[in-house]
C-alpha positions in Angstrom: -3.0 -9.8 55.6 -3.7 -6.2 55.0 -1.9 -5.8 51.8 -3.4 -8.6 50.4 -6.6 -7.3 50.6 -7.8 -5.6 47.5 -10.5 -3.6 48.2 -11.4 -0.8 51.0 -14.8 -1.0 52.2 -16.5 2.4 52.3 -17.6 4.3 55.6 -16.4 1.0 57.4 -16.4 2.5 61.2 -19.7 3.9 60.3 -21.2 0.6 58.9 -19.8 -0.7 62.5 -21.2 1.9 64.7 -24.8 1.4 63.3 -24.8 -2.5 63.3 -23.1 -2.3 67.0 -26.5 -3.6 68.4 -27.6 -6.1 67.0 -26.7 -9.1 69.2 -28.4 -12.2 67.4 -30.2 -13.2 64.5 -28.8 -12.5 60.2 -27.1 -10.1 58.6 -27.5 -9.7 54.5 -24.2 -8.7 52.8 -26.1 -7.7 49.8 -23.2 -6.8 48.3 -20.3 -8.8 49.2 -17.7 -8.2 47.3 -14.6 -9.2 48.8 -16.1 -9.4 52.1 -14.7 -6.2 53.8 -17.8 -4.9 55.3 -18.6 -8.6 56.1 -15.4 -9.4 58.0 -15.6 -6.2 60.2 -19.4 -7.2 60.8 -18.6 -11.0 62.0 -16.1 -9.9 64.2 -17.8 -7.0 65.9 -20.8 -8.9 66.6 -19.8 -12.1 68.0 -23.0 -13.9 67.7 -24.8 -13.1 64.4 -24.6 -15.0 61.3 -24.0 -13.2 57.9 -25.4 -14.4 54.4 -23.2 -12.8 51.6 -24.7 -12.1 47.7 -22.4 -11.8 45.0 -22.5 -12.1 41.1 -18.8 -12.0 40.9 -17.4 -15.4 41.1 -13.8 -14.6 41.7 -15.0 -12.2 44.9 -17.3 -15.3 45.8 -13.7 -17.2 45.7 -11.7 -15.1 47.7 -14.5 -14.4 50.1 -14.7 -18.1 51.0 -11.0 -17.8 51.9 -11.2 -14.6 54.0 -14.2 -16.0 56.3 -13.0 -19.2 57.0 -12.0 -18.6 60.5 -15.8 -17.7 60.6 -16.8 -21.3 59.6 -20.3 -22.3 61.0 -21.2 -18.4 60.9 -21.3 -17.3 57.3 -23.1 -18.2 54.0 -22.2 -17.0 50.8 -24.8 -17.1 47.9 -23.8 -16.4 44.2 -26.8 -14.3 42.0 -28.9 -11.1 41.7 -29.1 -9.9 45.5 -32.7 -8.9 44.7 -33.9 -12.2 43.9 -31.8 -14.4 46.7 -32.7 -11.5 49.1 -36.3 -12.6 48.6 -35.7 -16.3 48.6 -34.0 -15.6 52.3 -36.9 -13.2 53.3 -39.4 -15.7 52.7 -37.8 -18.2 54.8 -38.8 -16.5 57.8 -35.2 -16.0 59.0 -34.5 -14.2 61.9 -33.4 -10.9 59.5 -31.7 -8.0 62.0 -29.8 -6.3 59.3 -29.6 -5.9 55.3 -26.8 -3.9 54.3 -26.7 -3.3 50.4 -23.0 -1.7 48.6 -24.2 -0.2 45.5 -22.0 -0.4 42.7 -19.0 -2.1 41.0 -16.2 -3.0 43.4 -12.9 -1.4 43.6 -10.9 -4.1 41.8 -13.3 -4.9 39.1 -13.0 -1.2 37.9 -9.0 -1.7 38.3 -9.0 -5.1 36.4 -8.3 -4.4 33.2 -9.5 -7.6 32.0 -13.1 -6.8 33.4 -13.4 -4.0 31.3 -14.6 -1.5 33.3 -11.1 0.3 33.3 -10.3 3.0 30.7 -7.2 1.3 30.1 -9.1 -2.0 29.1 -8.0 -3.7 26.0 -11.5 -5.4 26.3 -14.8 -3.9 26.2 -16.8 -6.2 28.8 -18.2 -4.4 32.3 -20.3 -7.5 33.5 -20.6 -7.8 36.8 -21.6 -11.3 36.5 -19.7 -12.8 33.2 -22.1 -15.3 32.6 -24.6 -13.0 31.8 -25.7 -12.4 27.9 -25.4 -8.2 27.4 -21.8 -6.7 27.3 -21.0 -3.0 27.4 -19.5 -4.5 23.9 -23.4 -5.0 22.5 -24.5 -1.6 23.9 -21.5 0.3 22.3 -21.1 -1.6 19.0 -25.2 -2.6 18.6 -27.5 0.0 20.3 -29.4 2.1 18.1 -29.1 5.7 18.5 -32.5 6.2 20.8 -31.4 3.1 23.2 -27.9 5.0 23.3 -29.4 8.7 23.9 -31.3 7.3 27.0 -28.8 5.3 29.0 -26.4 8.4 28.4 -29.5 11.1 29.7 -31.2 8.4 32.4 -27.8 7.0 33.7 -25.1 9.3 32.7 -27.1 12.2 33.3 -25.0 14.0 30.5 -26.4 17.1 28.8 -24.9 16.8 25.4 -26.1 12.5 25.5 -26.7 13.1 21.5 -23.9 14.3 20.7 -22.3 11.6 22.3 -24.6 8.9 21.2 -24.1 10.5 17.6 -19.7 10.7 18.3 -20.2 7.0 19.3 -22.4 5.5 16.3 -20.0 7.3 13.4 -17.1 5.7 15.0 -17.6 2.9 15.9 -17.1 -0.3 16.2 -15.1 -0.6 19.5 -12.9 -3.3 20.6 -11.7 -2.1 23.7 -12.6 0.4 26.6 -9.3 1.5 25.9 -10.6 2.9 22.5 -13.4 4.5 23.4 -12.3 6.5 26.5 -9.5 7.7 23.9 -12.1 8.6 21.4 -14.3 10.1 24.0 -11.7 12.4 25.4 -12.3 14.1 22.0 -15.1 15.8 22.8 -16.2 15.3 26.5 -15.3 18.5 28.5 -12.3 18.4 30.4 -12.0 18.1 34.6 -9.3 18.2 37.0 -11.0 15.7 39.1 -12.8 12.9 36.7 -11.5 11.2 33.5 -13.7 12.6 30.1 -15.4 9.7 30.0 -16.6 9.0 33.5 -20.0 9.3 33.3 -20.4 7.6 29.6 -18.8 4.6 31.2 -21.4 4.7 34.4 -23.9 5.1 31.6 -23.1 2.1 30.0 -21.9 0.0 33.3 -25.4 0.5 34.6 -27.3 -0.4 31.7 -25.3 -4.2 31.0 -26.0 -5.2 34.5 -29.8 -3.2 35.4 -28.0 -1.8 38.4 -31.2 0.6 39.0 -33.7 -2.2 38.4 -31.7 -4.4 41.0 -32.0 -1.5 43.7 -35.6 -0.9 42.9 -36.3 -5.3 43.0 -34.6 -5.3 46.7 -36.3 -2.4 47.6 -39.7 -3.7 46.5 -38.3 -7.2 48.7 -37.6 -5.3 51.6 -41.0 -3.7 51.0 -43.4 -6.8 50.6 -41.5 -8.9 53.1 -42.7 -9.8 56.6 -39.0 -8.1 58.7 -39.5 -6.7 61.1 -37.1 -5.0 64.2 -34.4 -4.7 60.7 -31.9 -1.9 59.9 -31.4 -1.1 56.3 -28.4 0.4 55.0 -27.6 1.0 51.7 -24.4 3.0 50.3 -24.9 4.7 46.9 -22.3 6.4 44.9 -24.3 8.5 42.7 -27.6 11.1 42.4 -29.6 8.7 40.5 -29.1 5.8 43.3 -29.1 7.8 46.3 -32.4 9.0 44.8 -34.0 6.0 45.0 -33.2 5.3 48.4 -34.0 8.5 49.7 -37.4 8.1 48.1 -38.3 4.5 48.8 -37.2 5.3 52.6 -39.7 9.0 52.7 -42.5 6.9 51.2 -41.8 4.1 54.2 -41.9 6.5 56.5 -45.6 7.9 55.4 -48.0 7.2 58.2 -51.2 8.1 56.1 -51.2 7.1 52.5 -54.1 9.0 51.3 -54.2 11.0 48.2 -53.0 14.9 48.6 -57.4 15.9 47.8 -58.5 13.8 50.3 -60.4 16.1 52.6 -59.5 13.9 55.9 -57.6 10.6 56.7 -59.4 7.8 55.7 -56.4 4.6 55.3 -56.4 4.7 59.3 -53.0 6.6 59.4 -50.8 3.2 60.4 -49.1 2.4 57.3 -45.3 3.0 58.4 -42.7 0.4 57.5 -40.8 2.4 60.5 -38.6 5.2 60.6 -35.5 6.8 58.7 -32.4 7.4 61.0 -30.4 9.3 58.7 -31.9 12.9 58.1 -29.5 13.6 55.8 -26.7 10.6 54.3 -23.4 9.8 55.9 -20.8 10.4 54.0 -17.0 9.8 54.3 -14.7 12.0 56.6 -11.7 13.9 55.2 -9.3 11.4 56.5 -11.3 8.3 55.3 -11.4 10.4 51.7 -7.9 11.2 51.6 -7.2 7.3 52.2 -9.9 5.9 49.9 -10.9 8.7 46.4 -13.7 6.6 45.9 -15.2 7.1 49.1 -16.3 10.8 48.0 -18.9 10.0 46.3 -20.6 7.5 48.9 -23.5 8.3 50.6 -25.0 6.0 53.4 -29.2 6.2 54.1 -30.1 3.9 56.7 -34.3 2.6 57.8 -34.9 0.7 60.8 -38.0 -1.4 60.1 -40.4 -1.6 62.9 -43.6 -2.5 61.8 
C-alpha cells in the first residue's frame, strides 16, 4: 500500500504527537489532499471523527478510497476550506482540532497535466479546475502593474519589473514548459531551486487566492464559538508563515488597547488562548533527506481556550 501512495505528508510524527490527546469530538483536515495526515490521525485516535476539505477532485477520489476502512468515521467535503470551515463551525460541532496544509500537494506540482510542473506542456495551476482564472490568463492577459505585484507580494522577487517586463515582450505562453525555459534566461542561477521557482509561486498563488484563503479561515477560526481547539497550520513559505505567526500573537493579546492608552481600559480578557509553538516546528534531517519538500515547512500551532 505504501508505494501506491503518492504523496508524503509533512512533519507527520509531529502532527501525531500534538493531536495525541484528543480523545473524542472532530478533527478538520483543512487540507486533505490525499489524506496522509488524515489516515495517521484516524488511526492514532481511535474515537474522533475527521471532516476532510479539498478543491481537488481527483485527491477527493482517492481519498474516498484510502479511508474506507474508516467508514462511519470520516467526511469528506469538496470546496474552499475557508468557507466549509465556517459552514462546520457554525453547526456547533464538537470541534477538538483544525489542522490546515498550506499549499499545493506534492503530486499536483509533479502532474504535468496540472500545470504547475516546469516541464508542463500546459499552462493551468488550478487547484480546483472548475474555477474561472488560469495561470494561462495571468501570464498571457495581466497588465504589467497586476504582473509587478503578484511577482513583489507573492514572489517576493527584487528585480519583479524586469520580469514582469521579460514576460509581456515575450509572450504569449502556451505551456509552463515555455516559460520556465524563457525564464531561465534571466532569473539568477541556484544550486538548490529551479530559475523560476518563485515566479511560479507568484503566479500559483495568485489563480487560486491562496493568502486570501489563509486569512478567510483565520478570520473563521477567529469569529467562531470553539473552544478547548488546537490549531495547526503548516506553511511553506515567509509570506504564509507570516500570517500565522501574526494572527496567532494578536490571539494571544490579553489587553487590546491602543499602544497611547495611559492604562487598561478593554478589561484585559480578550485572549482566544495561547500559542504552543514559541518558535515553528520544522522537519528533522532525516525526515528532509526523505522528503526535499519538507525544508521549507514550518508548523505554528494555538490551542483555543476561551
Amino acid at each position: 500500500m505504501q508505494e501506491q501512495i503518492p504523496h508524503i505528508p509533512v512533519l507527520k510524527n509531529e502532527v501525531l504527537e500534538l493531536f495525541k490527546d484528543i480523545s473524542s469530538g472532530v478533527i478538520i483536515d483543512c487540507t486533505l489532499g490525499y489524506a496522509g495526515h488524515s489516515s495517521l490521525l484516524l488511526e492514532q485516535n481511535k474515537n474522533i471523527n475527521l471532516i476532510g476539505i479539498d478543491r481537488d477532485q481527483s485527491a477527493i477520489d482517492f481519498s474516498l478510497k484510502r479511508l474506507k476502512k474508516f467508514d462511519g468515521r470520516f467526511e469528506i467535503k469538496k470546496g474552499r476550506f475557508s468557507s466549509v470551515v465556517n459552514e462546520i463551525l457554525n453547526q456547533k460541532q464538537n470541534v477538538k482540532g483544525i489542522l490546515a496544509d498550506i499549499g499545493v500537494s506534492s503530486l499536483q506540482l509533479d502532474k504535468k497535466e496540472r500545470g504547475f510542473s516546469f516541464q508542463s506542456d500546459i499552462l493551468d495551476m488550478r487547484m480546483d479546475k472548475n474555477t474561472s482564472l488560469s495561470a494561462y490568463d495571468v501570464v498571457n492577459f495581466y497588465d504589467k502593474e497586476k504582473l509587478e505585484y503578484i511577482l513583489k507580494e507573492y514572489g517576493e522577487l527584487k528585480n519583479y519589473k524586469k520580469i514582469a517586463d521579460f514576460i509581456i515582450k515575450n509572450r504569449p505562453y502556451g505551456s509552463a514548459k515555455e516559460l520556465a525555459e524563457d525564464l531561465t534566461k534571466i532569473m539568477p542561477k541556484s544550486k538548490k531551486i529551479h530559475p523560476a521557482t518563485l515566479v511560479f509561486q507568484a503566479i500559483r498563488i495568485e489563480v487560486n487566492d491562496e493568502l486570501g484563503e489563509l486569512n478567510r479561515l483565520l478570520d473563521t477560526i477567529e469569529n467562531s464559538k470553539t473552544n478547548d481547539t488546537l490549531v495547526a497550520i503548516i506553511s511553506f513559505h515567509s509570506l504564509e508563515d507570516r500570517i500565522v505567526k501574526k494572527r496567532f500573537s494578536k490571539w494571544a493579546k490579553k489587553c487590546i488597547c491602543p499602544p497611547e492608552a495611559i492604562k487598561c481600559e478593554c478589561g484585559a480578557n480578550n485572549s482566544l488562548g495561547k500559542i504552543l509553538t514559541k518558535k515553528p516546528i520544522t522537519a528533522t534531517k532525516k525526515e528532509m533527506n526523505k522528503n526535499p519538500r519538507s525544508r521549507s515547512a514550518k508548523l505554528r500551532v494555538f490551542k483555543i481556550e476561551r
